[in-house]
C-alpha positions, 0 to 999 in steps of 0.5 A, spaced: 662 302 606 670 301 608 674 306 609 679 305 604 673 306 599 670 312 602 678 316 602 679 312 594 672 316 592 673 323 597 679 323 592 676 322 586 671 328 587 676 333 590 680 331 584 673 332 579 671 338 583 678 342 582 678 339 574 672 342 573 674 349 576 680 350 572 677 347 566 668 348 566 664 346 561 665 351 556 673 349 555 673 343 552 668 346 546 671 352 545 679 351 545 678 345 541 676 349 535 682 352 535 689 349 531 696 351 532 699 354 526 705 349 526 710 351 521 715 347 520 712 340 516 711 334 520 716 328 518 712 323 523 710 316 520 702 317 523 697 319 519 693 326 522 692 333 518 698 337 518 702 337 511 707 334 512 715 334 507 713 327 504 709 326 499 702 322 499 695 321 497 691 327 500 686 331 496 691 337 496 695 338 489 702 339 491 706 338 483 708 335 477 713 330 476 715 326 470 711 319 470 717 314 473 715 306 471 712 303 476 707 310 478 700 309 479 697 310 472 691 314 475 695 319 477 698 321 469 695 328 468 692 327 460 693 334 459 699 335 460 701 329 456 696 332 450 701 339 451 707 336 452 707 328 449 710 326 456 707 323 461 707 327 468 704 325 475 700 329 480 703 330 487 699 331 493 701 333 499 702 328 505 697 329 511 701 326 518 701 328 525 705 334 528 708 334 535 707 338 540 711 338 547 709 342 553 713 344 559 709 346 564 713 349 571 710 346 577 715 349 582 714 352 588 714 359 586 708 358 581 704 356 587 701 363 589 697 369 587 693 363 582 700 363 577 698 355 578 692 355 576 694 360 570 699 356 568 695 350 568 689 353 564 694 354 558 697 348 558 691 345 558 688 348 552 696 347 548 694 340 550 686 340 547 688 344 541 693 340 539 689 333 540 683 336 537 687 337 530 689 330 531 697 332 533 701 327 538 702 331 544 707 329 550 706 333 556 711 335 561 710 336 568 716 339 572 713 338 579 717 338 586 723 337 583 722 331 578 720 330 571 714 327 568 712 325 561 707 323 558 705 321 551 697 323 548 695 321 541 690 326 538 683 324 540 678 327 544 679 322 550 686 324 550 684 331 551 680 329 557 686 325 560 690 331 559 686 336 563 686 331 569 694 330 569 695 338 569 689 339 574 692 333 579 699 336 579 701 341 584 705 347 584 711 345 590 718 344 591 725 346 587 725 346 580 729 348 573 726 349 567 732 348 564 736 341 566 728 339 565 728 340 558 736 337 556 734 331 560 728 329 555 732 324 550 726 324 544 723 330 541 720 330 534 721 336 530 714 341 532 713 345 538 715 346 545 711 351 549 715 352 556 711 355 561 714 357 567 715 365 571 723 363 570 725 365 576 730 359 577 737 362 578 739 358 572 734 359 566 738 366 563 744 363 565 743 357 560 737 360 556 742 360 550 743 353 551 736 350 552 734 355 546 739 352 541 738 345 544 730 346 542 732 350 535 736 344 534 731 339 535 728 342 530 723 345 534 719 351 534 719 354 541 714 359 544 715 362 552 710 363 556 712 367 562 706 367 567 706 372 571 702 375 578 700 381 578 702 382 585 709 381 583 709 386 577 706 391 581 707 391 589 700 394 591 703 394 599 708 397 603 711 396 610 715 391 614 714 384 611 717 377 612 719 373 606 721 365 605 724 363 598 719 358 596 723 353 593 729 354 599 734 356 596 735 362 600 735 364 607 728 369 610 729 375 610 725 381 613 724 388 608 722 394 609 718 396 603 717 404 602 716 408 595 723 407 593 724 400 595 717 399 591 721 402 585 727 399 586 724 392 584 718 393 579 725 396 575 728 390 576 722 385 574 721 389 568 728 388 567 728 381 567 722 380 564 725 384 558 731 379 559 727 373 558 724 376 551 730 378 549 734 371 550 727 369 546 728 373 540 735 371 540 734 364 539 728 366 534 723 363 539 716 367 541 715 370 547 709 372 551 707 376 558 702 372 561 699 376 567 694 373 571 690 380 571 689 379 564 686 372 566 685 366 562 680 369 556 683 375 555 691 371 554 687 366 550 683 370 545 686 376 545 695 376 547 696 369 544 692 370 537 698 369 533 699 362 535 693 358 532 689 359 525 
């Protein structure tokens, strides 16, 4: 065998292996059965299962309208026209596609404490719940700096293809929530999951911006800030050395004691609270995704209220 051909399939198994201990066998079967609840009513020209503004041939009735020339004749109701001596025809409600858009935050502070592999986890099943319900989905990966969109329609395959893009991308680099979504030109009416720790400088400081920009486009807006338990709640004191990992600031060494401990987990949870609080301004809803809950629990438990 060439060496070329043992790198290509030494990838190939890493990238499997790291696939199959983000997602087991389990995932794809029980996260499927789950649905988004969309509220907003699809205007997309593709056939799928939300209703949608138009009106159509689907088996649920919608309402009556009086016959017009032309109509379908099969569609007159002969009751109402024995009540009321004018012909009326049903309305059903058209059935299309919803989108769903995803941005999944890569930069280099999600890459400790498993806030990657948490992130990851909830993309993946935001991915397979909306494909398995027949939603179009694009995914967005913000990772080392740049942006990558990618466009799945709904079908089983294209939930596969989405856990290998998310279990292929890493955590590293500088990277801004914010400027990522303002520079996505195409957003159908649906809804937009950011999933990030938004601790760029700047997403509080355009949070009323990019939040008005999604409410905009129409867009019902879910923020999923994934959080370290680590980061919550510092479980060690001492002298330590600390590097910013997106390199915006310089190294800096601390002494961290009781009163230093308290100092700060104040002011994550001040922040965290700021995050919500620019959330609930913008009418968007907000969930503390902590990695000592784990995956299951922020699933089935934390994130209830978004799917049927």
């Amino acid at each position: 065998m060439k060496e070329e051909e043992r790198i290509v399939q030494s990838d190939t198994a890493d990238a499997q292996a790291r696939r199959e201990s983000l997602f087991d066998d389990d995932f794809l079967g029980k996260v499927s059965r789950l649905k988004l609840a969309i509220t907003k009513k699809s205007i997309s020209s593709y056939q799928g299962r939300r209703r949608s503004a138009m009106k159509g041939s689907s088996a649920e009735f919608s309402d009556f309208r009086e016959y017009i020339p032309g109509d379908d004749i099969r569609r007159i109701d002969w009751n109402v026209y024995a009540r009321l001596d004018k012909p009326y025809v049903r309305e059903y409600m058209e059935e299309r596609e919803a989108a769903v858009n995803i941005f999944l935050d890569l930069s280099g502070s999600m890459a400790f404490w498993g806030k990657d592999r948490l992130a990851m986890q909830l993309a993946g099943a935001m991915a397979v719940m909306s494909l398995s319900a027949q939603d179009r989905v694009c995914l967005h990966l913000m990772e080392g700096g740049k942006l990558t969109t990618v466009r799945l329609s709904g079908t089983k395959q294209s939930g596969r293809r989405a856990l290998d893009l998310i279990s292929k991308a890493e955590a590293a680099g500088r990277g801004e929530i914010w400027s990522a979504i303002r520079s996505v030109e195409y957003l159908p009416s649906g809804m937009s999951f950011l999933i990030s720790d938004f601790m760029d400088e700047g997403f509080l400081d355009h949070a009323e911006e990019v939040l008005g920009y999604l409410s905009y486009r129409r867009q019902e807006v879910v923020l999923l800030q994934v959080m370290a338990k680590e980061e919550l709640k510092i479980a060690s004191s001492g002298s330590f050395f600390f590097e910013d990992s997106e390199e915006v600031f310089d190294p800096v060494s601390i002494s961290l004691d009781d009163k230093t401990i308290k100092a700060y987990e104040t002011e994550c949870e001040a922040f965290c609270r700021q995050v919500k609080r620019a959330a609930a301004e913008r009418s968007a809803k907000y969930f503390l995704c902590s990695t000592e809950d784990g995956f299951e629990k922020i699933i089935y438990e934390n994130l209830r209220s978004i799917y049927q």
